[in-house]
N, C-alpha and C positions, 0 to 999 in steps of 0.2 A: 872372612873377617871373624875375630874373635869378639863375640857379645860377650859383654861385664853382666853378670849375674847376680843378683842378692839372693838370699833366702830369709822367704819370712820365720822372724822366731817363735811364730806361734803356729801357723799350718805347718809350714817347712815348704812351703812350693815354693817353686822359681821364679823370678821375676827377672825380665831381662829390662836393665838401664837404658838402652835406647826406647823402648815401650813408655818406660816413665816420661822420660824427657820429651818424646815427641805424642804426649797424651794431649797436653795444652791446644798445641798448634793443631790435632784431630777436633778435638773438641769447637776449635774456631773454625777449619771449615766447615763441620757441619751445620755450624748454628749460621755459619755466610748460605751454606746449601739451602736452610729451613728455611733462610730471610729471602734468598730468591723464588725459592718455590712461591714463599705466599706473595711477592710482587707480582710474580705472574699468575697467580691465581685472583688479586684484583685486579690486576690489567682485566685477564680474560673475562673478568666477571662486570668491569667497564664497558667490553667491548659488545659482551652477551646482550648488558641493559642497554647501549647505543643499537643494537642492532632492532632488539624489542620495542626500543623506542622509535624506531623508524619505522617498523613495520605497523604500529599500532598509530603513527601519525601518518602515516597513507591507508589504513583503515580508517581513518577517520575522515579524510579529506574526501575517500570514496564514498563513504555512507553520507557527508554532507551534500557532495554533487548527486548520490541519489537522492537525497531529499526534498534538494533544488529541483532536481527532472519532477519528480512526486507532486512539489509543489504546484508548479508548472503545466504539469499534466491537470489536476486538480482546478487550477484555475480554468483553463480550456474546459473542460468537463462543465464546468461550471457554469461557464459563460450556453454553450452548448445544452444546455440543461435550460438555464433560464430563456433561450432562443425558442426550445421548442414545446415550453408550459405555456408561450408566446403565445404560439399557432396552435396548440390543442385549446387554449379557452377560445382566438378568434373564431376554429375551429366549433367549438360548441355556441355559441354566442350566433353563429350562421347558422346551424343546426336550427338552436330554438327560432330563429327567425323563420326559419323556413318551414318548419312546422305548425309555425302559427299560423304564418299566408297558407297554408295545405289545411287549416282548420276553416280559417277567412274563403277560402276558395268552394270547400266542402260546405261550409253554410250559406251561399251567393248561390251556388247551386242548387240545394234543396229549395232557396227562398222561389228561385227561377221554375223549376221545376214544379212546384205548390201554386204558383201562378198558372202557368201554363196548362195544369192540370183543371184547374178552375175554369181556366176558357173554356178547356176542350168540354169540360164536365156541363156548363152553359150551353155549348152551343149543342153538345148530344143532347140536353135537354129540349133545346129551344127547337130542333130536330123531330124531336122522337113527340113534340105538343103539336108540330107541324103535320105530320104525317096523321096521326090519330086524328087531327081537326079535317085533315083531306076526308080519312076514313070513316068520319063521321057525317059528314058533308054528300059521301055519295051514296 
């Protein structure tokens, strides 16, 4: 095919008329090219935040149902906690009682024991006046 030619009158290059004529219609597709690149570059960047978004609402649903177990747990614990501050005071509460009666027992004793020694202490006296009154006697 023979290309039609111009020359520019001031450089002097060549210019081929099909180039001119079909610059326009170059021009539109690129700028159709550029317009779909950037639709699919907000699609994909829809699709990026839909994905993000989903990941970070089932991170959050997980860390809620951990929170509920937490919570949960926590209560149990809790209940479990105040059961057995329960039985450490009735715990202690028994204790003092029974230290007291082991006090109560310990001074019943000695009162018993302080009597007892008194009799005996009487009758070795009343004993030891008996013998000497024999001893004196014979």
């Amino acid at each position: 095919m023979n290309d039609l030619v111009i020359k520019c009158p001031k450089c002097k290059a060549e210019i081929k008329v099909a180039d001119i004529l079909a610059a326009p219609a170059v021009e539109k597709q690129v700028a159709l090219r550029e317009q779909e690149i950037k639709e699919a570059a907000r699609k994909s960047a829809g699709i990026e935040i839909n994905a993000q978004t989903s990941k970070l609402a089932a991170a959050l649903a997980t860390t809620k149902l951990e929170a509920q177990e937490n919570s949960d747990r926590l209560a149990t614990l809790t209940l479990k906690l105040a059961g057995a501050q329960a039985d450490q005071a009735a715990a202690l509460q028994k204790a003092r009682g029974l230290a007291e009666k082991e006090r109560e027992l310990d001074l019943t004793i000695e009162r018993q024991v302080a009597a007892g020694l008194q009799g005996i202490k009487a009758k070795a006296r009343q004993e030891a006046e008996t013998e000497l009154g024999l001893k004196l006697s014979d």
